[in-house]
C-alpha positions as CSV (number, residue, x, y, z in Angstrom):
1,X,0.0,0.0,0.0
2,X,1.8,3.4,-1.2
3,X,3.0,5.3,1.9
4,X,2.3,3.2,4.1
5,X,5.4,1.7,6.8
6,X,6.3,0.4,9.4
7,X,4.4,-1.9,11.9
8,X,0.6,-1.5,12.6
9,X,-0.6,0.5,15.3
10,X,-2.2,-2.4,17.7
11,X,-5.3,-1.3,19.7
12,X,-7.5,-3.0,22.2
13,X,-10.8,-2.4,22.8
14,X,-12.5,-2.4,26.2
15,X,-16.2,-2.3,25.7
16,X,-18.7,-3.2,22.5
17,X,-21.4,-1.1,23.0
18,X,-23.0,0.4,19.4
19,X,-19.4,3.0,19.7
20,X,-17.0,0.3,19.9
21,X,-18.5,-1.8,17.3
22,X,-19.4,1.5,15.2
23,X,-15.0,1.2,15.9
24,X,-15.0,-1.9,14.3
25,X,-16.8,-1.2,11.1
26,X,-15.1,1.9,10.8
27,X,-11.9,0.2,10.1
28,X,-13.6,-2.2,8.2
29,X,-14.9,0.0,5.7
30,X,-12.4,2.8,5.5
31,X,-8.9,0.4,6.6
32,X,-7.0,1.3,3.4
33,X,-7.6,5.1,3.4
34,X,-6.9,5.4,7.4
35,X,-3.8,3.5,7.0
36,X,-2.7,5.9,4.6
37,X,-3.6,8.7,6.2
38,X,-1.8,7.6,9.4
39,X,1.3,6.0,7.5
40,X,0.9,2.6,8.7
41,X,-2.3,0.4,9.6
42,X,-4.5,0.2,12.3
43,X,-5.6,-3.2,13.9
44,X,-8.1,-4.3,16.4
45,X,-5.8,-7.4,18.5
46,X,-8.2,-7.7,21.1
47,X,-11.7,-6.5,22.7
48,X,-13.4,-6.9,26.2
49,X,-17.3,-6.6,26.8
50,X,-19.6,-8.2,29.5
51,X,-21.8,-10.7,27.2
52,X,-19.6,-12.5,25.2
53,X,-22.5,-14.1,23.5
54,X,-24.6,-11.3,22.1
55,X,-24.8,-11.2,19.1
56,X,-23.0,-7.5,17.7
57,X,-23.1,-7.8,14.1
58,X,-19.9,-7.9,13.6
59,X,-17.2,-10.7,13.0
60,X,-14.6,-10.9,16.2
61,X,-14.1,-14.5,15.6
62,X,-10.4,-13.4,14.4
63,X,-9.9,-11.2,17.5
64,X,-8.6,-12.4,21.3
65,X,-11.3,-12.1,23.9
66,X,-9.9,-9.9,27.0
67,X,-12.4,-11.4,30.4
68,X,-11.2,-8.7,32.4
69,X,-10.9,-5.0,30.6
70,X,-8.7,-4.3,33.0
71,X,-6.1,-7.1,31.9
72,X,-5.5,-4.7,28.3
73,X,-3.2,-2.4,30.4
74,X,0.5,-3.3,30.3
75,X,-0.6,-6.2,27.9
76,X,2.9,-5.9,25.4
77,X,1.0,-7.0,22.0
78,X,-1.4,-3.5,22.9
79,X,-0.3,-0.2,21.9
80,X,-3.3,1.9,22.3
81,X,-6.0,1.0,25.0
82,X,-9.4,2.3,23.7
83,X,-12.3,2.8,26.8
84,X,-15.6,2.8,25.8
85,X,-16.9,1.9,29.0
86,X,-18.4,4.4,30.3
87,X,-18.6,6.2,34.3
88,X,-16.4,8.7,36.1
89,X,-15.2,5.6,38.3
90,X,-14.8,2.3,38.7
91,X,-13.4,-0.5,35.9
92,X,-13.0,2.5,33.7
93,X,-10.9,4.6,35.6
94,X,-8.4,1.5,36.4
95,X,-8.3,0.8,33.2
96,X,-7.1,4.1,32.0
97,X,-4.7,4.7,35.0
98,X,-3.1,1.4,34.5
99,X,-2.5,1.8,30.9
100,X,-1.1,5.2,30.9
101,X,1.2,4.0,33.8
102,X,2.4,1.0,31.8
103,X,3.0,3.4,29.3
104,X,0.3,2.8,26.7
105,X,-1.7,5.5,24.6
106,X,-5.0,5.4,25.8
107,X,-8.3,7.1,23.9
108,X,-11.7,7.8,25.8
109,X,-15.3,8.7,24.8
110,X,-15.9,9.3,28.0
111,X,-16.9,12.6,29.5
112,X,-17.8,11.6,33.0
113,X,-14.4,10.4,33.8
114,X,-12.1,13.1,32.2
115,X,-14.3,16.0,34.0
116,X,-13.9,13.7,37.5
117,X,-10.3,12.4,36.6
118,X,-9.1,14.4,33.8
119,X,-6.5,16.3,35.6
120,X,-4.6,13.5,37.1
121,X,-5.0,11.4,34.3
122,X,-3.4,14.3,31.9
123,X,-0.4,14.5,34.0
124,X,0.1,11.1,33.7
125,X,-0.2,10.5,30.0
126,X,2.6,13.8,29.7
127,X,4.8,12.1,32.3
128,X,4.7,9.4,30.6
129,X,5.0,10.8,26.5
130,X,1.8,8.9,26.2
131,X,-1.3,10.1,24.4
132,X,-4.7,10.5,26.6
133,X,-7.1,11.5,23.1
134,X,-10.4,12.3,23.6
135,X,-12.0,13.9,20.7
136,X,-15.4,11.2,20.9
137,X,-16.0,13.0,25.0
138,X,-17.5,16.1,23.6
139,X,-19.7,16.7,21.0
140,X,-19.6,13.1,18.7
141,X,-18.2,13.7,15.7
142,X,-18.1,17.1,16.1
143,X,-13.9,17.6,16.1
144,X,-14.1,20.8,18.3
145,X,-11.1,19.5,20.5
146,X,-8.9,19.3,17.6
147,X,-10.1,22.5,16.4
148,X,-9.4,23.9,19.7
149,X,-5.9,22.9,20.2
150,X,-4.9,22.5,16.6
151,X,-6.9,25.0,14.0
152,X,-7.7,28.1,17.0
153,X,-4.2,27.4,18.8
154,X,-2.6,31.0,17.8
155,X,-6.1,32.1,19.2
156,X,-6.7,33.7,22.8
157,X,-10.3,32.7,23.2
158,X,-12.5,34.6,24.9
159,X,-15.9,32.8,24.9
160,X,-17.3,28.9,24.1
161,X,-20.8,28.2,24.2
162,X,-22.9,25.0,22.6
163,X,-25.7,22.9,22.9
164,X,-24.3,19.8,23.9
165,X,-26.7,17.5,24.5
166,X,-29.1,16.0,21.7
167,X,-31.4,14.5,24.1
168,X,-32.2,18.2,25.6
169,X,-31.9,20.0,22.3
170,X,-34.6,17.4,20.8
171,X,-37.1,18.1,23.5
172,X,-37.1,21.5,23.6
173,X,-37.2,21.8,19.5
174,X,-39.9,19.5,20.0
175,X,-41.7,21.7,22.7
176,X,-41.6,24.5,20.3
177,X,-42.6,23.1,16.8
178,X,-45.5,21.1,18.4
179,X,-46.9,23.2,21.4
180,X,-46.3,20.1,23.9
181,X,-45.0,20.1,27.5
182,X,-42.1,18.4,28.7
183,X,-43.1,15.5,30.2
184,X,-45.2,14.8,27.4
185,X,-41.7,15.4,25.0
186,X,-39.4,13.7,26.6
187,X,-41.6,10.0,26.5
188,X,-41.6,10.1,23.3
189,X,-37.7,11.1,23.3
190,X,-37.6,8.0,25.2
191,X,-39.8,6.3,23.1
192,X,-38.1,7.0,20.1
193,X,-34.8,6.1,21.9
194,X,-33.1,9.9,21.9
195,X,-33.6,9.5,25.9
196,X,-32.6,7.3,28.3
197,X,-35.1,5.3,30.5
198,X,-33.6,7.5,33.2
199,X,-32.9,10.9,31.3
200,X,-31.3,12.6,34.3
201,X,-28.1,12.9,33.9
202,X,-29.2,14.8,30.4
203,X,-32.6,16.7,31.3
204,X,-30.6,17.7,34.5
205,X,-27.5,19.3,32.7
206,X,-24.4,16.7,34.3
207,X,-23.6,15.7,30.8
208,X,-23.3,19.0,29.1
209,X,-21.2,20.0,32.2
210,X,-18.9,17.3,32.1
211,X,-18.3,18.1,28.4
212,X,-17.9,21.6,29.0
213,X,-15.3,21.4,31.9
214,X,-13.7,19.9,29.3
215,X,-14.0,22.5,26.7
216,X,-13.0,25.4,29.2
217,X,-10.1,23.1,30.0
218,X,-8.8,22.9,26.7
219,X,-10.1,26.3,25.3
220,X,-8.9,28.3,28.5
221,X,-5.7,26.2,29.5
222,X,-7.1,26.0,32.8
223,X,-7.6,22.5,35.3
224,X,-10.5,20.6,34.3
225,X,-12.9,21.5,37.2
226,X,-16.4,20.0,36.9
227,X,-16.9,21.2,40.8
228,X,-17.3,24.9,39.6
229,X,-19.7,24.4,36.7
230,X,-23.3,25.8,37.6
231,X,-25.5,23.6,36.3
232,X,-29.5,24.0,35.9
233,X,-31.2,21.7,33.1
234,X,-34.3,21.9,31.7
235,X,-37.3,20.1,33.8
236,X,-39.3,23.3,34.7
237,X,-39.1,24.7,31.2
238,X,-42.6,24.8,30.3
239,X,-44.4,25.8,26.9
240,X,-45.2,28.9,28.3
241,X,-41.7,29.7,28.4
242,X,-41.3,28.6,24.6
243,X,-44.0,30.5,23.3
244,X,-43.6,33.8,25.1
245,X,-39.5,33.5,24.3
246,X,-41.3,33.0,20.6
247,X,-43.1,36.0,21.4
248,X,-40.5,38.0,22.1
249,X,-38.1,37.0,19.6
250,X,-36.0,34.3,21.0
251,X,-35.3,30.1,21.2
252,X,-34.7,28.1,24.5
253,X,-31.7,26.1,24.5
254,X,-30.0,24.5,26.7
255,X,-26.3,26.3,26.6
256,X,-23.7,25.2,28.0
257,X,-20.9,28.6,28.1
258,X,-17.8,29.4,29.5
259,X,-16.9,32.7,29.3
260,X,-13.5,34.7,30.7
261,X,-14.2,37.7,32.4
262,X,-12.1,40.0,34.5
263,X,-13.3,38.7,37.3
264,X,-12.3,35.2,36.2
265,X,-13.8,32.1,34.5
266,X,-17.5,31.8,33.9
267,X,-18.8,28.2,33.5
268,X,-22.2,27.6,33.0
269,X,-24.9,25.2,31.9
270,X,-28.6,26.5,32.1
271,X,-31.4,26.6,30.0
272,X,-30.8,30.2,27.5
273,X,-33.1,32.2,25.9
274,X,-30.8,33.1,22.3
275,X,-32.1,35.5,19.4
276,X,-34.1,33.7,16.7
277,X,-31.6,35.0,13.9
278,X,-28.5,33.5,16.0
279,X,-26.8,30.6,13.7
280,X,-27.1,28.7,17.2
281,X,-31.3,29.2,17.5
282,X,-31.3,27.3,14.1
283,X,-29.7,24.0,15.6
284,X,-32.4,21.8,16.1
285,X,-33.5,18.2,17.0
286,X,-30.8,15.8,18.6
287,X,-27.8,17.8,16.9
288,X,-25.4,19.9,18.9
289,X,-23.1,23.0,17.9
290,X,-20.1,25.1,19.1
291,X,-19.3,28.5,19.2
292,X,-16.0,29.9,19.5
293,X,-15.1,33.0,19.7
294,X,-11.1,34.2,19.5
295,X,-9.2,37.3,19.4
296,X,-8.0,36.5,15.5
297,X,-10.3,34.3,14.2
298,X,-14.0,35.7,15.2
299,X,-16.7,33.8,15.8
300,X,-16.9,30.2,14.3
301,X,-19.1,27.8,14.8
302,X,-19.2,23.8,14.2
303,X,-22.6,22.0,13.9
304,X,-23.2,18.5,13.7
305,X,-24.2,15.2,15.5
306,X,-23.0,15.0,18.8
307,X,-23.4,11.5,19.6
308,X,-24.2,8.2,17.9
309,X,-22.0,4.7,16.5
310,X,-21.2,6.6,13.6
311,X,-20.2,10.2,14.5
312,X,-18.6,8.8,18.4
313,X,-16.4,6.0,16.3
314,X,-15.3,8.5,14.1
315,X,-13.7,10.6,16.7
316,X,-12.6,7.9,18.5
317,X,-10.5,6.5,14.6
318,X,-9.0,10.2,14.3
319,X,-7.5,10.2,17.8
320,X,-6.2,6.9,16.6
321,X,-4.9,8.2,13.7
322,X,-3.3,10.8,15.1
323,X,-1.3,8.5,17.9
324,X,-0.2,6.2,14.9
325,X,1.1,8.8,12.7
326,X,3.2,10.1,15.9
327,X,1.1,13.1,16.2
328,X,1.1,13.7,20.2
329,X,0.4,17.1,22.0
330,X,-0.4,17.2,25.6
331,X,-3.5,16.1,27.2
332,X,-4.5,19.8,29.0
333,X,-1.6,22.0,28.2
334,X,-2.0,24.7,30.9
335,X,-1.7,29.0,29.3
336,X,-0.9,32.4,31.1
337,X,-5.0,32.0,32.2
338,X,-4.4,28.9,34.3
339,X,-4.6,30.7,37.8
340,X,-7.7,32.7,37.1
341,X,-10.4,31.6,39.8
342,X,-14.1,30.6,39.2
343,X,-16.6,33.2,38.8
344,X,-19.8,32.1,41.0
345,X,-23.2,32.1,39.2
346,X,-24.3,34.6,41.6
347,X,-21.5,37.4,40.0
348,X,-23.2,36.6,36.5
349,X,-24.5,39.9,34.8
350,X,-26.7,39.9,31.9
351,X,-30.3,40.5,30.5
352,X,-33.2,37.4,31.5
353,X,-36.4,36.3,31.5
354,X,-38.7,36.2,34.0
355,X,-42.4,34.4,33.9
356,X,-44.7,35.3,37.0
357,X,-47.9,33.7,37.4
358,X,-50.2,36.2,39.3
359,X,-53.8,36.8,40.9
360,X,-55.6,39.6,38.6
361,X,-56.3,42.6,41.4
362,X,-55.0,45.8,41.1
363,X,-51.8,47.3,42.2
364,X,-49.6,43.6,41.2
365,X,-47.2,45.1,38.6
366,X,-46.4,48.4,40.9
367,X,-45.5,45.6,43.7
368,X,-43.3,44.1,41.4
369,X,-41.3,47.1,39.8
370,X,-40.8,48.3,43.3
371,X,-39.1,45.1,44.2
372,X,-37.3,45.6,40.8
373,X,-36.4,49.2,41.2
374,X,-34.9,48.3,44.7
375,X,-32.6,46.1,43.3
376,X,-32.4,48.7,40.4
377,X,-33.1,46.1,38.1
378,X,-34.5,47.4,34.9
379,X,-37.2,46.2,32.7
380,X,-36.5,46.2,28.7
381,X,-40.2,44.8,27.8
382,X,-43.0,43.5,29.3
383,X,-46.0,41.0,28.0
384,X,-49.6,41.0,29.9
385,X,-52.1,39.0,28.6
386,X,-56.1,39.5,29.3
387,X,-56.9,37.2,32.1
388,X,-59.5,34.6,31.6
389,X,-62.2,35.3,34.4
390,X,-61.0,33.4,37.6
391,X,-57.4,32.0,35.5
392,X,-53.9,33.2,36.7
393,X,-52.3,35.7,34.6
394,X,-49.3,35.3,33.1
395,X,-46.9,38.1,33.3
396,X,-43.6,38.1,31.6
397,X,-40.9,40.1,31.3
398,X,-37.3,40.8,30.1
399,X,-34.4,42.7,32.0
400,X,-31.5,44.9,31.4
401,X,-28.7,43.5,32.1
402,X,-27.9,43.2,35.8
403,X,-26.3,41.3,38.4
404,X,-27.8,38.2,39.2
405,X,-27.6,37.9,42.5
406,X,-29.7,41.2,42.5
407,X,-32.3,39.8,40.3
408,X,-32.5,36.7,42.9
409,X,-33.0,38.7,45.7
410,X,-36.1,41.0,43.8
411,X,-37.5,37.6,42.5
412,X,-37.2,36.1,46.5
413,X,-39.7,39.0,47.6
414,X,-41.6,38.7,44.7
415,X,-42.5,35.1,45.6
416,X,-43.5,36.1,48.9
417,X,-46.4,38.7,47.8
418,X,-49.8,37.3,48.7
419,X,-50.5,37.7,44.6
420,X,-48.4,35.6,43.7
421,X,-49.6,31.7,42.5
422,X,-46.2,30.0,41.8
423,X,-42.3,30.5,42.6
424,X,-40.4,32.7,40.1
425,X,-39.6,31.1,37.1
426,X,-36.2,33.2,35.6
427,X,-34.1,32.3,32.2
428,X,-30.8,34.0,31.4
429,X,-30.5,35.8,28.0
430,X,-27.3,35.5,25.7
431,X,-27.2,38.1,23.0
């Protein structure tokens, strides 16, 4: 095969769940043209799953059967360990540490473990001259760490926000094209198999923050630090909410955004009212986007489907390819940012949102602007509909921008007035 040497770049695979076999036909199909693109081939020697029996689709009759995933670290006939097991802790996390330690490349899909882990694991793969890839943790097959570190790397950046979570961006497209309320949404997400059986750890915002303490990681040079990223999902977003954002010219998402600031780093996952002509309000269903902005560069922005076999495996090939064609540049490599501190969501200024649901007397908006003006919070625009006799009225309006911990405090005496029906419900704005 022209330009292609040397000996093949042997891999073992510890777990064959639709990503690792999505692995496996990946190099199936496309062998030839990734061997040439790395210089030299790439060959499965040997997998590990839990159900040796089930039937995957693929052939692994030619392929040695690992029992334990753990025994593919410091095995000499495997040069790069590939996890696909999933969890922050646990047979995943041993696996990794024990094949970085015995001096083995290892690439990761998984999120939960680099923002527990990723610190300690990074030093280890540098100490080492290891690789620790992990394009296939954020965003599928979305390259935006590669872009990051390779194609922005001349770039200070100043700002990342994305949707990073199909499962969330699905329901709340869903919410607005059909009218629906959550619940109602997310069984048939689940139905349809976009949401787990248990969709917390996506409806509640833990993955998009584990991906973006990664992001802020690699975009900001700082520690990965999952501890400081505020995170709010998307279970009281109702489609109140996604028509009167409609209304007033904006799309919910859920955003996750870290942002450097004099004060510090800003990191950040919430549901986020965004204009309707914003590239990013145009991302819809389960796909997921990145914005970047740097000093040189601008804005950019890279769409496309952030998880899946297909899109995860192809991630997790190009991190391969890269270790094979001796392509190796530290896991977290730290900048002159790295000893900025943590900006607490309570410091955040900006414009939001704000729903009330009120009893229809007289003298309820006065009570409210004088909370407001207190906290010299300003309003930008307000929406009133006509009550429907004996119906709570729905009173929404949008703020200057302000500090939040301001807003919270107006909102906290808000609740309190005898007029009110429900607590507060409050969105942040990004312009």
């Amino acid at each position: 095969m022209a330009g292609v040497t040397g000996r093949p770049l042997r891999v073992g695979i510890a777990g064959l769940g639709n990503v690792g076999v999505g692995v496996l036909q990946v190099l199936g199909r496309n062998g030839g043209l990734i061997a040439a693109r790395a210089g030299r081939p790439i060959e499965i020697v040997a997998v590990s799953a839990r159900d040796r029996g089930r039937d995957r689709g693929v052939d692994l009759s030619e392929l040695r059967w690992v029992e334990d995933a753990r025994s593919l670290a410091g095995d000499p006939e495997i040069d790069v360990v590939v996890e696909l097991i999933g969890g922050a802790d646990g047979v995943a996390y041993e696996l990794v540490d024990a094949a970085l330690r015995a001096d083995q490349s290892v690439v990761t899909a998984n999120k939960a473990l680099l923002a527990h882990h990723g610190v300690a694991l990074g030093r280890l793969a540098d100490a080492n001259a290891v690789s620790l890839g992990f394009e296939a943790a954020v965003a599928g097959g979305i390259p935006i760490i590669k872009t990051l570190r390779e194609g922005l790397a001349a770039n200070r950046v100043s700002r990342i926000s994305g949707i990073l979570n199909g499962t969330c961006n699905y329901v709340l497209s869903t919410m607005r094209e059909s009218g629906r309320d959550f619940a109602d949404v997310l069984a048939e997400a689940q139905a349809l198999g976009y949401a787990e059986a248990d969709p917390s750890l996506d409806v509640d915002g833990y993955d998009a923050a584990h991906k973006l303490a990664i992001l802020a990681s690699v975009a900001f040079g700082i520690p990965v630090d999952f501890a400081s990223v505020y995170v709010e999902g998307i279970r009281h977003v109702s489609h109140l909410d996604v028509e009167y954002a409609q209304e007033l010219g904006y799309r919910i998402k859920l955003l996750g955004t870290a942002l450097l600031t004099e004060r510090g780093i800003e990191q950040r996952v919430h549901p986020t009212l965004v204009p309707v002509t914003a590239p990013i309000a145009q991302v819809e269903g389960v796909f997921n986007a990145v914005v970047v902005e740097g000093d040189f560069v601008g804005q950019v922005m890279l769409q496309g489907r952030g998880a899946g076999a297909g899109p995860t495996a192809s991630a997790v090939v190009a991190d391969l390819i890269d270790i094979a064609a001796g392509r190796r540049l530290p896991a977290f490599v730290p900048s002159d940012s790295s000893g900025l501190t943590t900006v607490p969501i309570a410091e955040h200024s900006g414009a939001s949102y704000v729903r009330l649901m009120v009893s229809d007397q007289p003298g309820v908006i006065a009570d409210i602007t004088a909370e407001l003006r207190t906290e010299k919070v300003s309003v930008e625009a307000m929406i009133q509909r006509r009550p429907s006799p004996g119906s709570p009225v729905p009173l929404v309006f949008t703020t200057h921008p302000s500090q939040e911990a301001a807003l919270n405090r107006a909102l906290e005496r808000i609740g309190a007035l005898g007029t009110m029906l429900e607590p507060p419900t409050m969105f942040r704005i990004e312009g």
